[in-house]
N, C-alpha and C positions, 0 to 999 in steps of 0.2 A: 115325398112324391106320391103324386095319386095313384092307387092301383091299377087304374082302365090308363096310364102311360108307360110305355117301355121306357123312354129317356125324358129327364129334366127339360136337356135343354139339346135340341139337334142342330148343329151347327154345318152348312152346307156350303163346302167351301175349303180347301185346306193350304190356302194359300196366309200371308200376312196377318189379315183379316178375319180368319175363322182362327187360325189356330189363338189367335191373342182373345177373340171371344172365348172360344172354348175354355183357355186356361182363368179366363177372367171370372164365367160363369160358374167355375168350381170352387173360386176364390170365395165368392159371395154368397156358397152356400147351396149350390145342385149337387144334387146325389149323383144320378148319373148324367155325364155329358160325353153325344158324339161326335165325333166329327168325318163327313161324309165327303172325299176327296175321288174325283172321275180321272185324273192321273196318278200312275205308280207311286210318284214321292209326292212327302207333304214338299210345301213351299212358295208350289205356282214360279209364278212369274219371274223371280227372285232368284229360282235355280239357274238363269240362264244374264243375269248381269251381275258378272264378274267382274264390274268397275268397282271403284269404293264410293264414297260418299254418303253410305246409310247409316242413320245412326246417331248421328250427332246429336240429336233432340235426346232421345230416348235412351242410348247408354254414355253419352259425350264420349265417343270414341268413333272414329273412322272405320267402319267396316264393310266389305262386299255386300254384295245381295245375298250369296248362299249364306254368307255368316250372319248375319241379319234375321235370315228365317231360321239359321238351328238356332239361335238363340230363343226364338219361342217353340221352335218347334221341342227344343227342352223342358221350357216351361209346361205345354202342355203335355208333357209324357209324364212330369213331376206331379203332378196336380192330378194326373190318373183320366184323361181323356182317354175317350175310347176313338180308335181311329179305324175304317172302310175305306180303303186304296180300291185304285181301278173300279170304282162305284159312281154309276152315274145316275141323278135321281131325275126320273121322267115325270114326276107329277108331285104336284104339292097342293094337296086340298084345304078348303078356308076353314076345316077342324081339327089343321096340322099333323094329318098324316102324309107320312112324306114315302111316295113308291119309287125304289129305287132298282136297279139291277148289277148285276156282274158277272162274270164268269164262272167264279166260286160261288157263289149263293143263291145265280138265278134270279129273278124277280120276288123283291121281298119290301113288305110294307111296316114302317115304323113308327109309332105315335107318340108325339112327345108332348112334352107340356108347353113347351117355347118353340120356337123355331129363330135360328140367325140366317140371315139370306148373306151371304158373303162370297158369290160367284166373281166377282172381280170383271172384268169389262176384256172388249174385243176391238181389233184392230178395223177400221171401214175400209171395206178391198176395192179393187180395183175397179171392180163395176160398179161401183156408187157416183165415181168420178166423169163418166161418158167421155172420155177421151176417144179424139178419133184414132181411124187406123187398126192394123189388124193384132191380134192377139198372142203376141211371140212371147214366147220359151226369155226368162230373163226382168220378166217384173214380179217384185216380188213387195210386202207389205216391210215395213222394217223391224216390227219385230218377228218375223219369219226368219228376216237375215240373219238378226243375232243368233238365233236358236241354232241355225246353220255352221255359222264360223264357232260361236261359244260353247255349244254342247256335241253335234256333230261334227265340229273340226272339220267343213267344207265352205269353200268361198263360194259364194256365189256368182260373183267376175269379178271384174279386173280394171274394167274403167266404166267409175259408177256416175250420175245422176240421182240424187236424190229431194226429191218432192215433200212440201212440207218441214218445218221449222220445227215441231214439238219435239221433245225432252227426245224420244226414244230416233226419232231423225237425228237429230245434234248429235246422241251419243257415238250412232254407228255411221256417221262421218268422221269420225275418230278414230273407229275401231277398225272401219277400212284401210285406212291409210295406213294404218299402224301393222297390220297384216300383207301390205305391198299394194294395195290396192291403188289407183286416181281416182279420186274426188273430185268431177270436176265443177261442180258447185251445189250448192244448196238453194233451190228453190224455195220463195213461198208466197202462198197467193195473196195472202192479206201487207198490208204496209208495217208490220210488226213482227217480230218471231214469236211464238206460243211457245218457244220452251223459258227456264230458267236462267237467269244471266250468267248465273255461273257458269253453266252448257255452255249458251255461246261463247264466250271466254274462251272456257277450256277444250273445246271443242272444236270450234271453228276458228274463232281470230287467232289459239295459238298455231293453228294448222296451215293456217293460209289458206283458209278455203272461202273463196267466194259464194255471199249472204246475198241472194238475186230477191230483194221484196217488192212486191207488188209482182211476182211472176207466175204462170202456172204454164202446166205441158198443155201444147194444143196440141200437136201430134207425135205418134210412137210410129218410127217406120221401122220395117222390117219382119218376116214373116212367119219363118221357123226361130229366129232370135231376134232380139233388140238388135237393131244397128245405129240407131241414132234416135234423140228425141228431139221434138222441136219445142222451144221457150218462144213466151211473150208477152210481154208486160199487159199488167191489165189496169182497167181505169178503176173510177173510186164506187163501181157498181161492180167490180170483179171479172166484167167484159172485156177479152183480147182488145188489143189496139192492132187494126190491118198496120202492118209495115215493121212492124217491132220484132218481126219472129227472126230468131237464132238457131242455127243448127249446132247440137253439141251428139259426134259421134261418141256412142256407149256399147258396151254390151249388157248392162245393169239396170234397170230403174225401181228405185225402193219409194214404198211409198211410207211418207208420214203422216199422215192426212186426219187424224182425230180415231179418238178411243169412244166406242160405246158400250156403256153397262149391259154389261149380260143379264137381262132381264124377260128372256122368256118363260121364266118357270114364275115368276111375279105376275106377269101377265096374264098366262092362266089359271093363278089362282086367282084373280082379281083384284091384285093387290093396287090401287090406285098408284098411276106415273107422272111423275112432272113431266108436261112437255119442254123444258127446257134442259133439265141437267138429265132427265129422259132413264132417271131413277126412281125409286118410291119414295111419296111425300110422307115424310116422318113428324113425326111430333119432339118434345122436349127427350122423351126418353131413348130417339129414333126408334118406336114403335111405327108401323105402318098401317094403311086405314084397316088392315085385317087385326084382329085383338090379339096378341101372343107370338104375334112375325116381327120381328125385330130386322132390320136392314143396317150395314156398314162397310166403309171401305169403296174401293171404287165400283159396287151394284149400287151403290148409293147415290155417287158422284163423284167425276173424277179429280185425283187427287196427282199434285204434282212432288210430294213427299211420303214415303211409306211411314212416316213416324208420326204422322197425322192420321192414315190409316188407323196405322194400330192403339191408338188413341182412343179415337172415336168404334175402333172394336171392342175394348173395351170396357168401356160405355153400354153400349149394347150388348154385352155377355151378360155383365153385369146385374143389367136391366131385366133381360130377360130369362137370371136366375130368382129375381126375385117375382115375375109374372109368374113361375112354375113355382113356387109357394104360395101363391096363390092372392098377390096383391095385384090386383084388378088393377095395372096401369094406365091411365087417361079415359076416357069414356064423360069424360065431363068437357065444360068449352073449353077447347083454345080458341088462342087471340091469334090470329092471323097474321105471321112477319110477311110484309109486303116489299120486292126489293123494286126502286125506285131511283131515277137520276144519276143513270150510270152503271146501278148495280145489278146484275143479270139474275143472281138468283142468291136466295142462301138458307143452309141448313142449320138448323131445322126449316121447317115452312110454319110453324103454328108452334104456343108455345102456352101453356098451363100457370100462371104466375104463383099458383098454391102448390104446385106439384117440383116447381123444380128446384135443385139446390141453390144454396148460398151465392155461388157463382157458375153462370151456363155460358159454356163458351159458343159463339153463334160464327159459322165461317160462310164465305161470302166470294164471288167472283166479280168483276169489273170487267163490261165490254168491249171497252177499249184501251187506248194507253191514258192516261191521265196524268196531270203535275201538278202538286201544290194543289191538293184539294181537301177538304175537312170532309171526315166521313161522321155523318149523324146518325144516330139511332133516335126515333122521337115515339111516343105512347101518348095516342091521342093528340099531337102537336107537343108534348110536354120533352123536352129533350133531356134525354137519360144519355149520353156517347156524344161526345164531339173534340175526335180525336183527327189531329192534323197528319196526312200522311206525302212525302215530298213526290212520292210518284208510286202507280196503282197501273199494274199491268194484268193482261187476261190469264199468263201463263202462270201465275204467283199467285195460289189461295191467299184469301187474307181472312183472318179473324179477331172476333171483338170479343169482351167478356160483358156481359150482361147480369147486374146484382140482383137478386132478389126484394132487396129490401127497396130499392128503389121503384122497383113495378108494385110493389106492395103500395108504394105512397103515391100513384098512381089513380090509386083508386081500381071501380070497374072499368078495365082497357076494352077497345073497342077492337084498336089494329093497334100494331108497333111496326114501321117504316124505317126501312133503312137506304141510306142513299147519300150521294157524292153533293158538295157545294160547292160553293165556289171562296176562293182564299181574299176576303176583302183586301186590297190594294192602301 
């Protein structure tokens, strides 16, 4: 490690995502790595869903969310990560020092050789929405709810409405029900659910809980509490239809409404953002346009499996234990992944054909619902990926593996194009 750095590699984050960088980046060779967490416990998000389902990829075994994270949060205690609880970092400069503060140490500034951006993403509240009507006591985001009923041990009510299809909706339509709550249906505004089929499955259709698509709340009544919300179907612009509205009395409304990467600290350091997945555009090594900031997990983009998460974390530990040794990561051209014909975005965005390994896995989102479509990968029209897939949903990352040796015979690549076709007949 160089002398003018406190740490290797500072990893900001201590959820899924940081702690498998951190333990990754000690694997591959950092002297010192920390890991800088603004809540009491490591974990994040993970301490508070106590369903199972995690895990299957990464240990083939069914485990909770808290079991899930002590499993690395083991790994990095073994590997000798240094961890700051109740530490919140207010600023991250583009020559990676990182100002952080706390209770115990005050305002204190740290200089590392790497940095992991691993903040993990936030719920879109209520005011993003413009619902009419006044502002009662009783709406709440859904992953608020959880944290209520799973860690506080408090219901929030008792006859819910809940808005939006994603993963963390579907779940705690479940989890209602199951704590004595009505459910009386699931909203959502697109003609599709955004979570996972298995969710709905196990969530909803074994529940009996009515899947309202194409719906969204046009009004909240009630003043000091929810008393009721009003549905109504909307058309294929997302605009109510006059005459469709339903009154379903509640005293609950949760909302599911989409996840944004926590990326204000990216922001002000300059780190360049996709305006689409509305994280920092990374290269092969998920390096970011800053030299030595490394990004993954959902600051990156959201992810609807933690075991992809910590995959792609690391990846990035990794990476950027070996930038803090001092191998100047990318700085030469990438080729440009351009996603196209369906596909909304995918990470990487740019990719180095000398720089990356044998096999680069590239993951990828889909706008809408699709069936029976061939997904291409092509470098300069030259087609590298033409893999059949029977159906491609928005809420189901998908990923391809991309070989080395194939962009090598390639030649000099201009762009590489990824995008949906259509299934000759």
């Amino acid at each position: 490690m160089a002398s003018n750095f406190d740490y290797d590699v500072v990893v900001i984050g201590g959820g899924p995502a940081g702690l498998a960088a951190a333990a990754s980046a000690r694997s591959a060779g950092a002297g010192k790595v920390l890991v800088i967490e603004r809540d009491e416990k490591l974990g994040g998000i993970l301490n508070q869903c106590i369903h199972n389902g995690f895990g299957l990829i990464t240990f083939k075994e069914e485990l909770t969310g808290p079991e899930y994270a002590d499993r690395f949060e083991r790994l990095a205690d073994d590997a000798g990560v240094e961890v700051k609880l109740g530490c919140m970092v207010v600023d991250l400069a583009a020559d990676r020092t990182v100002t952080c503060v706390s209770a115990s140490g005050g305002l204190e500034r740290v200089r590392a050789g790497a940095v992991v951006l691993a903040m993990g993403c936030r719920e879109r509240p209520a005011g993003a929405l413009g619902i009419p009507g006044f502002r009662p006591a009783g709406v709440y985001t859904a992953g608020t709810a959880q944290r209520l009923v799973n860690i506080e041990g408090l219901m929030p009510g008792r006859e819910v409405v809940i808005l939006g299809s994603g993963d963390i909706g579907l779940i705690m339509a479940r989890r209602m029900t199951l704590e004595g709550a009505h459910v009386a249906c699931v909203a959502e505004l697109m003609s599709f659910s955004g979570g996972l089929k298995r969710n709905i499955v196990q969530c909803i259709d074994d529940f009996g809980i009515p899947l309202l698509l194409s719906h969204t709340v046009t009004r909240i009544e009630g003043q000091k509490r929810v008393e009721a919300v009003v549905l109504s179907e909307v058309d294929g612009s997302g605009r109510p239809v006059p005459g469709t509205e339903v009154r379903y009395p509640c005293d609950t409304l949760l909302l599911s409404v989409g996840l944004l990467p926590e990326n204000e600290l990216s922001r002000g350091a300059g780190v360049e953002l996709s305006p689409v997945t509305r994280g920092p555009v990374v290269d092969e090594s998920l390096q970011t346009s800053i030299a030595g900031v490394f990004a993954c997990g959902n600051v990156l983009h959201v992810h609807d499996l933690v075991d992809y998460v910590t995959q792609e974390a690391e990846l990035a530990g990794a990476h950027a234990a070996r930038y803090a040794r001092g191998d100047a990561l990318g700085g030469t051209r990438g080729v440009p992944v351009v996603a196209a014909g369906g596909v909304r975005y995918t990470v990487p965005q740019s990719i180095d054909p000398a720089r990356i390994p044998d096999e680069l896995t590239l993951r990828f989102r889909v706008g809408g619902v699709y069936e029976d479509k061939w997904v291409d990968v092509c470098a300069d029209g030259t087609r590298l990926v033409h893999r059949r897939r029977p159906i491609l949903v928005p809420g189901q990352m998908e990923e391809i593996v991309l070989r080395k040796s194939d962009l090598a015979a390639c030649g000099d690549i201009q762009s590489i194009v990824v995008s949906l076709e259509e299934v000759s007949r």
